[in-house]
C-alpha positions as CSV (number, residue, x, y, z in Angstrom):
1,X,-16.5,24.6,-9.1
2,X,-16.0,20.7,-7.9
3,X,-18.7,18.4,-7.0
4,X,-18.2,14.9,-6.1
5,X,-20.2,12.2,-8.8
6,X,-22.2,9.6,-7.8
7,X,-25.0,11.6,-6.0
8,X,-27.4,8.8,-5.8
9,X,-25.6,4.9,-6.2
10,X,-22.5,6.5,-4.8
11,X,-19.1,5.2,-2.9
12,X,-18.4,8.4,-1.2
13,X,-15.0,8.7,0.0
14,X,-13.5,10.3,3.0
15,X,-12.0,13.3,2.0
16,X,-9.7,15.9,3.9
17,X,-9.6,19.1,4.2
18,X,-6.6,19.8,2.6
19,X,-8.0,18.2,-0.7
20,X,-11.0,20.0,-0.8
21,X,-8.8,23.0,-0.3
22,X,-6.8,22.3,-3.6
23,X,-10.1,21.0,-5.3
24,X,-11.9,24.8,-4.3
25,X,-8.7,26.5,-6.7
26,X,-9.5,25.1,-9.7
27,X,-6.4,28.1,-11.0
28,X,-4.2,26.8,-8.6
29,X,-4.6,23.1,-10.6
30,X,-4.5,24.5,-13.8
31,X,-1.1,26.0,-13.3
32,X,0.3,23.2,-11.6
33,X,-1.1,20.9,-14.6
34,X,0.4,23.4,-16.9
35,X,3.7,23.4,-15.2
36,X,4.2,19.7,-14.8
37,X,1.4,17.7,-17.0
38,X,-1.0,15.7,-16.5
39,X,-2.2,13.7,-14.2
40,X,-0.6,15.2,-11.5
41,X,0.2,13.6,-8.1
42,X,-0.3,15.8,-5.0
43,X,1.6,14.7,-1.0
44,X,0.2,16.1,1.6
45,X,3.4,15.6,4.1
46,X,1.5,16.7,7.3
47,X,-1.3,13.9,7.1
48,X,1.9,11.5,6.7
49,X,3.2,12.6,10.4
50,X,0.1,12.5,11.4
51,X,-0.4,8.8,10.6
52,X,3.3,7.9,11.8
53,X,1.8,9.3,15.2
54,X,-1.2,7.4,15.6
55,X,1.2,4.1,15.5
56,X,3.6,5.1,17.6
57,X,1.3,6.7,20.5
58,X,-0.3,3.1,20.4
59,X,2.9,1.4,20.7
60,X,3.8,3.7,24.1
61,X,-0.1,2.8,25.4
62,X,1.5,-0.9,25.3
63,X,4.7,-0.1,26.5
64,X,6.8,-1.9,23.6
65,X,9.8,-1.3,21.9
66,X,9.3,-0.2,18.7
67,X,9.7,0.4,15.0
68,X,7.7,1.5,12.3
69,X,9.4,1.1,8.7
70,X,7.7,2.8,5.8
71,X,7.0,-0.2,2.8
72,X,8.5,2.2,0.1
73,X,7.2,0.1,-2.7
74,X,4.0,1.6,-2.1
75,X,4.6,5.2,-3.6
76,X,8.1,6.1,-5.5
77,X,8.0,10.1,-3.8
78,X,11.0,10.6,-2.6
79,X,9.5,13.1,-0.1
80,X,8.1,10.3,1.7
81,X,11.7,8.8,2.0
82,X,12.9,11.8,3.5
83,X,9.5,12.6,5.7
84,X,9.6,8.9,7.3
85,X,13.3,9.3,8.1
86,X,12.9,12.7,9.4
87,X,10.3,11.6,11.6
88,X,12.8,8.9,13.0
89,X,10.8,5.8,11.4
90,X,12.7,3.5,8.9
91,X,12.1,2.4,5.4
92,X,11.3,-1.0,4.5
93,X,12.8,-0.9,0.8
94,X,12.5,-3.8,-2.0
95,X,14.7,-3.4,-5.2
96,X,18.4,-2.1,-4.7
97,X,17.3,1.3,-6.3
98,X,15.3,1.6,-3.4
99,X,17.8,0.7,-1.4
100,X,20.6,2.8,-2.6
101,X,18.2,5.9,-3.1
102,X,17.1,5.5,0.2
103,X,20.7,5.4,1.6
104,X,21.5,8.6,-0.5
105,X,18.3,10.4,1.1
106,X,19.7,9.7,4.6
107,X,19.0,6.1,5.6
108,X,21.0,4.1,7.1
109,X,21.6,0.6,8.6
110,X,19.6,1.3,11.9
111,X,16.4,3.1,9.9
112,X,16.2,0.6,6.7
113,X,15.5,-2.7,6.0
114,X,15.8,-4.9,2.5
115,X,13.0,-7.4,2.1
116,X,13.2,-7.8,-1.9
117,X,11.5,-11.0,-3.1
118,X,14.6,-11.1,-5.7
119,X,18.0,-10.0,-4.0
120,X,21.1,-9.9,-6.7
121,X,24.4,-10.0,-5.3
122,X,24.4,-5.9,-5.6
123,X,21.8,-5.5,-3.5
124,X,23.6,-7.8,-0.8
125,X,27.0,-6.4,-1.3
126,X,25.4,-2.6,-0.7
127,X,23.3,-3.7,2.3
128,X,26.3,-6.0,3.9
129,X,28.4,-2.7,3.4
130,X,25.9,-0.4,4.9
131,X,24.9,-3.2,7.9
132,X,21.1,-2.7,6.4
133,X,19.4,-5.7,7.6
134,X,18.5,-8.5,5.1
135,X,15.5,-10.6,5.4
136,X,16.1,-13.8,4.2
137,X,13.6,-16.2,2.0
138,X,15.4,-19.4,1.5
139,X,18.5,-21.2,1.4
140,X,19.4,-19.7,-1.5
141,X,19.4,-16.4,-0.1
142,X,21.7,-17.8,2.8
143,X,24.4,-19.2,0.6
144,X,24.6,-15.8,-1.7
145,X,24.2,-13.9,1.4
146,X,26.9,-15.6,3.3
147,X,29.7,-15.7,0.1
148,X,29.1,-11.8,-0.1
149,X,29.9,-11.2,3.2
150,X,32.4,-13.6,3.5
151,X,33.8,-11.6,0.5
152,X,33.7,-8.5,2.1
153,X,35.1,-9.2,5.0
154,X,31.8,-8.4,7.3
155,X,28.6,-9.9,8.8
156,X,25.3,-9.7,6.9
157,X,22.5,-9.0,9.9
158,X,19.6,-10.7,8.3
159,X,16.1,-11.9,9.6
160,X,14.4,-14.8,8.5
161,X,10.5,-14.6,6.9
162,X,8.6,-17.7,8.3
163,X,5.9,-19.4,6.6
164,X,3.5,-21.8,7.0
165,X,1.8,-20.9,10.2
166,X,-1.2,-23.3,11.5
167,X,-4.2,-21.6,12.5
168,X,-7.3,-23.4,13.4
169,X,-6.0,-26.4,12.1
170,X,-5.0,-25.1,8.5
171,X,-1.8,-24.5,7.2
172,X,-1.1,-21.0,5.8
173,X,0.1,-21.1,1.9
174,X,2.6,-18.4,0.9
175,X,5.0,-18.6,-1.4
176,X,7.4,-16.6,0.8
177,X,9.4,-17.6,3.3
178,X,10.8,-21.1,5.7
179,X,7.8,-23.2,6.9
180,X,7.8,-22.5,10.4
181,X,7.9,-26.0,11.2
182,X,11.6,-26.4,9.5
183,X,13.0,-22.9,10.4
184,X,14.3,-23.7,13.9
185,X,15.8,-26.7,13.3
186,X,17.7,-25.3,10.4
187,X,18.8,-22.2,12.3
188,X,20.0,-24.6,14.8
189,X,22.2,-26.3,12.5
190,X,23.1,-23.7,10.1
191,X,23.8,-20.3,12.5
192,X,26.0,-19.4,15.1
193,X,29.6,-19.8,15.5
194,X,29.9,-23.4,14.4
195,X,27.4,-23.3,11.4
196,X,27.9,-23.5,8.0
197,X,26.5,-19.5,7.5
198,X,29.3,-17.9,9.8
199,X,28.8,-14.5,8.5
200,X,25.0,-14.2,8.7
201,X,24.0,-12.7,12.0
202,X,20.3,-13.5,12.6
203,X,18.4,-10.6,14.8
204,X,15.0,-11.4,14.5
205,X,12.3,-13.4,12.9
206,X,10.0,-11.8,10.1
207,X,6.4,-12.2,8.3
208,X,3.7,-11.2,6.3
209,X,0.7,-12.7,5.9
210,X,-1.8,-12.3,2.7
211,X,-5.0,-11.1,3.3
212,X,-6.4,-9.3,5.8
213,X,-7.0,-11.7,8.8
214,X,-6.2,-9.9,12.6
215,X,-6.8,-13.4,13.5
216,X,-4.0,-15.1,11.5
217,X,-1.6,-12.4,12.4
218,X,-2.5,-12.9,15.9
219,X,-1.6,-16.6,15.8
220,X,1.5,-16.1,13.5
221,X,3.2,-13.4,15.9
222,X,2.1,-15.5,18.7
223,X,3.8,-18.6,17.0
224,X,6.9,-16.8,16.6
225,X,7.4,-15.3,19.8
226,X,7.4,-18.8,20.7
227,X,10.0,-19.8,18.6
228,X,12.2,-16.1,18.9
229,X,12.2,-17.7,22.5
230,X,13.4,-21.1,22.3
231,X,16.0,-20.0,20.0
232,X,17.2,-17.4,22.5
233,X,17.5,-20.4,24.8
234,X,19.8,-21.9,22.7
235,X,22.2,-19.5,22.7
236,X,21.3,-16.7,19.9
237,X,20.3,-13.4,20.6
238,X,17.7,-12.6,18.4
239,X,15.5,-9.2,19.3
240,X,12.8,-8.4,17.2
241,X,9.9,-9.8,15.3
242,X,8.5,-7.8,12.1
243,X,4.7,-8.6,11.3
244,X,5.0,-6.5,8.2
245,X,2.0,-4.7,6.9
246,X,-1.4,-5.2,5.3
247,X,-3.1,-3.1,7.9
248,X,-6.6,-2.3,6.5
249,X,-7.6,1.6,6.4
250,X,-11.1,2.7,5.4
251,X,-11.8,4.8,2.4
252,X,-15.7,5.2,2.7
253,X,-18.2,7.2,4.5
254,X,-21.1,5.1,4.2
255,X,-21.3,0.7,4.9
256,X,-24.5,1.2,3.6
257,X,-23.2,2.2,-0.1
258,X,-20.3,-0.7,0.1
259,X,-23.1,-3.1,0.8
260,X,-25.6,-1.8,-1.5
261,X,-22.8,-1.9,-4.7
262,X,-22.2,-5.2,-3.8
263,X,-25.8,-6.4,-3.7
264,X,-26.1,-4.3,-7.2
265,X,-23.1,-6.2,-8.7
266,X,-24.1,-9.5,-7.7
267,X,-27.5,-8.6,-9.6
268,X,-25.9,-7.6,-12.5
269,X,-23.7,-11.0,-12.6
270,X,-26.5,-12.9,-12.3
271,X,-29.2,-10.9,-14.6
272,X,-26.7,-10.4,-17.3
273,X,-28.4,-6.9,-17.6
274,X,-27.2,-3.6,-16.3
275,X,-24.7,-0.9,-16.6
276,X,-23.1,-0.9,-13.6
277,X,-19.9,-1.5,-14.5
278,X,-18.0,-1.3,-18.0
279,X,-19.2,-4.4,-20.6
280,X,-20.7,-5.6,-17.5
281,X,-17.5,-6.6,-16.1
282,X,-17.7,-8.4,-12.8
283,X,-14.9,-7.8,-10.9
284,X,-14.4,-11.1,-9.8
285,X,-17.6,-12.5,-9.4
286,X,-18.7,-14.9,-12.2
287,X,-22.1,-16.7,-12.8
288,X,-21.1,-20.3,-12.6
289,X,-24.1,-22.9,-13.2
290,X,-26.7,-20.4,-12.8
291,X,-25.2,-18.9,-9.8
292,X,-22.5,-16.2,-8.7
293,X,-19.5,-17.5,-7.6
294,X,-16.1,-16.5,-6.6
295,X,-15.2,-12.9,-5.0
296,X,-14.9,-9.7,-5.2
297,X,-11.3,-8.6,-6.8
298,X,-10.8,-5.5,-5.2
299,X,-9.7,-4.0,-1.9
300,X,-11.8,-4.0,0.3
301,X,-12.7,-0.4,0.9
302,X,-15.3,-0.6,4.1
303,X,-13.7,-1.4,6.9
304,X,-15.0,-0.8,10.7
305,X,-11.6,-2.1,12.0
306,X,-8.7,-0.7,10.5
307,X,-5.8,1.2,11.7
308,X,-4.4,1.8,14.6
309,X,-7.5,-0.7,16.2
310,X,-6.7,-3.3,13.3
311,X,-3.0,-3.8,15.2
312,X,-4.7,-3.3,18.7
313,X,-6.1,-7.0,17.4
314,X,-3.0,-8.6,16.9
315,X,-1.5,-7.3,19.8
316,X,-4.1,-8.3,22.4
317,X,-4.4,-11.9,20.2
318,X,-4.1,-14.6,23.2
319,X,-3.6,-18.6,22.1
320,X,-6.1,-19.5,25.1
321,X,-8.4,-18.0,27.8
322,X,-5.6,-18.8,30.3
323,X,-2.9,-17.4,28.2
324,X,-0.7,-14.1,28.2
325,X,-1.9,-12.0,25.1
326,X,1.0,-11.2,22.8
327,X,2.3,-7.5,23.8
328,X,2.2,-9.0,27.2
329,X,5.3,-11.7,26.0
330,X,6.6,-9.2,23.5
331,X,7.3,-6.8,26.9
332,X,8.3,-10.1,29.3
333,X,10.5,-11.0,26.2
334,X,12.0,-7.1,25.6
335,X,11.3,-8.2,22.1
336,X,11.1,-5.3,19.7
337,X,8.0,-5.1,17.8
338,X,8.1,-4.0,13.8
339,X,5.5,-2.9,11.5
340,X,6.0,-2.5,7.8
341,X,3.0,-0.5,6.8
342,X,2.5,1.1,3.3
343,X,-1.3,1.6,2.6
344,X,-2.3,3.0,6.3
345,X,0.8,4.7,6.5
346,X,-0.6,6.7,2.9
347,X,-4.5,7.3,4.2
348,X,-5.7,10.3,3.3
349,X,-1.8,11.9,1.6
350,X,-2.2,12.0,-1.6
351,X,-4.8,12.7,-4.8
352,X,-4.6,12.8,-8.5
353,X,-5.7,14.7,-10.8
354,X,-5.8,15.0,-14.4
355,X,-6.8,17.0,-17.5
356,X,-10.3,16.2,-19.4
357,X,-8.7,15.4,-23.2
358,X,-12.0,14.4,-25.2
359,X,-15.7,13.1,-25.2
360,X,-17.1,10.4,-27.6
361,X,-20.3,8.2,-27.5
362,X,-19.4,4.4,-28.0
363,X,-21.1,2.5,-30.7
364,X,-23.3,1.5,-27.8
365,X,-24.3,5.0,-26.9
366,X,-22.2,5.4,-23.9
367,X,-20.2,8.4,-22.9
368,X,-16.3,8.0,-22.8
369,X,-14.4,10.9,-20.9
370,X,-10.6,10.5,-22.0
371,X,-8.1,12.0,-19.8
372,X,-4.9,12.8,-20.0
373,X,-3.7,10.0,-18.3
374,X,-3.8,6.1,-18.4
375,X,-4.7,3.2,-16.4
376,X,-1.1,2.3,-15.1
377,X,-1.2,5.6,-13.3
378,X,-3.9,5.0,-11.1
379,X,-3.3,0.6,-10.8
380,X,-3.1,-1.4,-8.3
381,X,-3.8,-5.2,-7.7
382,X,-7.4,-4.3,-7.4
383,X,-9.7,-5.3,-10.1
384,X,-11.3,-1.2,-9.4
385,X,-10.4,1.6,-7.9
386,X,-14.2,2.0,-6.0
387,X,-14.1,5.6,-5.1
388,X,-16.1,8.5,-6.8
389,X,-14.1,10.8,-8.2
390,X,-14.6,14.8,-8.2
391,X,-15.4,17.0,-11.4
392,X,-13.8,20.3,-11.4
393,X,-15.4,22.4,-13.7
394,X,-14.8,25.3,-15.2
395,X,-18.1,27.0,-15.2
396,X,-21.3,26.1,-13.5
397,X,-22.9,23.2,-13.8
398,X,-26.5,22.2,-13.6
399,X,-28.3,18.5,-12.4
400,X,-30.6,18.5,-14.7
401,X,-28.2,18.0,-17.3
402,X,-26.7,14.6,-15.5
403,X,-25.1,11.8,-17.5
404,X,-23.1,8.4,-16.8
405,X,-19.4,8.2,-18.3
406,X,-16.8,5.8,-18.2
407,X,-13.1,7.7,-18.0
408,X,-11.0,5.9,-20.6
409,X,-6.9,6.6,-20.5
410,X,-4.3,7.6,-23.6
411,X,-2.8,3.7,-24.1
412,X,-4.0,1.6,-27.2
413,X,-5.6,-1.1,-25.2
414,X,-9.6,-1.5,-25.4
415,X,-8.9,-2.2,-21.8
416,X,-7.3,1.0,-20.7
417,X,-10.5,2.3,-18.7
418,X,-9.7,3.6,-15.9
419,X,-12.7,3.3,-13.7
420,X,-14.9,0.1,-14.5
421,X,-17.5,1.4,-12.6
422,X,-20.2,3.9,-14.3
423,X,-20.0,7.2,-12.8
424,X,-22.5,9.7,-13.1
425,X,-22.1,13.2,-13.4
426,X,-24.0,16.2,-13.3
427,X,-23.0,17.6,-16.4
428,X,-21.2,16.4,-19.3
429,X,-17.7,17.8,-18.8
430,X,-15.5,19.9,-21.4
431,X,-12.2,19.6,-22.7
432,X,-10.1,21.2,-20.0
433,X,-12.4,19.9,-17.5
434,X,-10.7,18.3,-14.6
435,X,-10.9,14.9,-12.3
436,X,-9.7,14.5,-9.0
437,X,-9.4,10.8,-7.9
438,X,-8.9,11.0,-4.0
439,X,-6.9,8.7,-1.5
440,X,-4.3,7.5,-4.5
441,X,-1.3,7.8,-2.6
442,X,-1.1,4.2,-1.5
443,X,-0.5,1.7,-4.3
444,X,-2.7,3.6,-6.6
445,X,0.3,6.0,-8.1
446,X,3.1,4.1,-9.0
447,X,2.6,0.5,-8.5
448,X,2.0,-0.4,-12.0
449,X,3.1,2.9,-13.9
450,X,4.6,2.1,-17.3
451,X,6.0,4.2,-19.9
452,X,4.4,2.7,-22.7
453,X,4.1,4.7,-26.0
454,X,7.1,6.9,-24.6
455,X,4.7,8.5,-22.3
456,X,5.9,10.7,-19.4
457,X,5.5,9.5,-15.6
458,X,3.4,11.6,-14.0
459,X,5.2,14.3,-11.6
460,X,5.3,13.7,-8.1
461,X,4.2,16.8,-5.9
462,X,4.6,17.2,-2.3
463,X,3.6,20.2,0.0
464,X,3.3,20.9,3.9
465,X,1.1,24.2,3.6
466,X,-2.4,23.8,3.5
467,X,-4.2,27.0,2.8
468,X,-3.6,29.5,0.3
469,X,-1.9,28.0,-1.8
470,X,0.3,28.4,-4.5
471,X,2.5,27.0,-7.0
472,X,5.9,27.9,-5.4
473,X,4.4,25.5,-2.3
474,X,4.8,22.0,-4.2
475,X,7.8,20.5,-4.4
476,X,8.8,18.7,-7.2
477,X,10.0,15.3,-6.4
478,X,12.6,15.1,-9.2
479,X,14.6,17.9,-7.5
480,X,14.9,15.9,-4.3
């Protein structure tokens, strides 16, 4: 029997059906943790078409050309690989492992892309062979790019990431990429026949933005438009533009909640009293002088705009009343509009679950669930992972019996706990017990995961079926 915790002071996630399919057979979980250990992670391939879809029919409503690349480096599943590239969408890949396993799963130069912050001259030799384009940080990155390919005996096709955008006055910081304001001149002077880089063939412009702001993005696709144009005029041929990814999803029911834990954590912050979260850790705010100051360190996970309608933004961004909104240039232009989307490409794929190990109370009286598990494989930049989780137990539980826990992982670090937030649950769970953490596909799986101690990753499972299932319908992703 599963029951979500958190019934009153909750963050309720959205949850699909095909989860609360696998969390109804609590047998079918127990074999699979059996068979492969625990924590487990659980792909649910058809949600992933499903979300592939959703971007491309909103593409065709604009009429642009198109492509969508998968950002790899948010899950390792290899099924993911193969279900973008099956579904004729690239991969956006980050490390030359990624690279040459996403060439050996069926990529190629037209479906991937390599956009590593650190490229060795493997990584550019493999690329340059396999005409994979290269995005392009710095000068740096042009010299070793060009001396490989001149080595070779080929052309690198390579994209530059700009930087540095202006909007409303204020210059964008990022540690990526060519200020915007440099870039064309030094493409001028550097590319094309008579330039110093003869074997780097630019294609198109390239950038991502931090944060979340459909505003920024706007201006910054706007601004390059611009300069993909004027460039053009000049006599190259570039043809697409690549906004990259940071497209918000939601993972909650319920504003109301979102708002009301953030009230609640601000309170404890400033009270210094409270249980809200473990050792009344703030994540992120801080009382400074008397008064709660900076922000919260996590995702955020309430969003109103996200998806499909978070892009719409960027695309109908216009500079001015009296100006053409951008998928109006992108089509006068026949400019080829990319995504690089990880996250929202992930909503609502994958789950976790692991094995209830032990139950102690703290010298402070608190409850500790440990599972078998550990904080690296559920980690992402976020100070919390602000979902409830789901108790599957093995017998029936009563609410009379509730009690708040903290889940605490297997590595030798006070700091190994794996949900700061208190959760409450109806029961006390036993040894066997299990926890199903929801909507982990994207960033929450892999991101961080260490081996530390010798442990085990944790085994990547993907399926297509839905209902009845059984063991012989997950995949194991180390048999891809």
């Amino acid at each position: 029997m599963y029951t979500k915790a958190n019934k009153i002071n909750g963050l309720t996630p959205i949850t699909s059906e095909w989860m609360e399919e696998v969390m109804r057979d609590k047998s079918l979980i127990e074999q699979l943790i059996s068979k492969y250990g625990s924590p487990v992670n659980l792909h649910h391939l058809p949600t992933f078409s499903s979300n592939i879809e959703r971007f491309r029919e909103l593409f065709a409503q604009y009429g642009l050309r198109h492509q969508i690349y998968y950002a790899r480096k948010a899950n390792k599943s290899k099924a993911l690989v193969q279900k973008a590239l099956q579904s004729g969408i690239g991969v956006d890949t980050a490390s030359f492992r990624e690279l040459e396993q996403s060439l050996a799963l069926g990529g190629t130069g037209e479906t991937l892309v390599l956009t590593s912050a650190i490229k060795t001259k493997e990584q550019y030799a493999l690329a340059i062979k396999e005409q994979v384009p290269i995005i392009l940080d710095n000068v740096d990155e042009c010299e070793l790019a060009n001396t490989v390919a001149v080595e070779l005996g080929k052309v690198a096709i390579v994209g530059f990431r700009v930087s540095g955008f202006k909007v409303e006055d204020k210059k964008l910081y990022s540690r990526f990429g060519f200020d915007i304001e440099l870039l064309k001149q030094f493409i001028l002077e550097n590319l094309g026949a008579e330039g110093t880089y003869k074997n780097l063939n630019i294609a198109g412009l390239h950038f991502h933005l931090d944060g979340y702001s459909t505003h920024q993005r706007g201006k910054a696709l706007s601004d390059c438009i611009s300069m993909l144009s004027e460039l053009n005029e000049a006599g190259f041929n570039l043809d697409f533009i690549d906004i990259g990814g940071g497209i918000l999803i939601n993972y909650l029911e319920d504003e109301q909640e979102w708002s009301n834990f953030d009230k609640q954590l601000r309170v404890q912050v400033a009270s210094g009293e409270g249980n809200l979260t473990f050792n009344q850790n703030g994540l992120g705010y801080e009382l400074i002088n008397g008064n709660v100051e900076r922000s919260l360190k996590t995702y955020p996970y309430y969003n109103n705009v996200n998806g499909v309608d978070f892009l719409k933004q960027v695309l109908e961004y216009k500079e001015s009343a009296e100006s053409s909104p951008n998928f109006s240039r992108l089509q006068k232009n026949n400019i080829e509009i990319r995504i690089e989307p990880g996250r929202s490409l992930l909503n609502q794929i994958g789950m976790t679950i692991a094995k209830v190990a032990h139950r102690k109370q703290d010298a402070k009286g608190q409850w500790l669930v440990g599972l078998e598990m550990n904080m690296s494989q559920m980690m992402s930049s976020s100070a919390d992972f602000l979902l409830d989780p789901y108790l599957i137990y093995e017998d029936d539980f009563s609410e009379e019996s509730a009690v708040d826990v903290f889940f605490t992982g297997a590595y030798c670090l006070e700091r190994d706990v794996l949900l700061k937030r208190k959760i409450t649950l109806p029961q006390l769970p036993k040894i066997g017990d299990l926890v199903a953490f929801v909507n982990t596909a994207g960033y929450m799986m892999h991101f961080f995961e260490t081996e530390a101690h010798l442990f085990e990753l944790s085994t990547n499972l993907s399926f297509n079926n839905s209902e009845k299932l059984t063991v012989v319908d997950f995949v194991n992703d180390d048999m891809l």
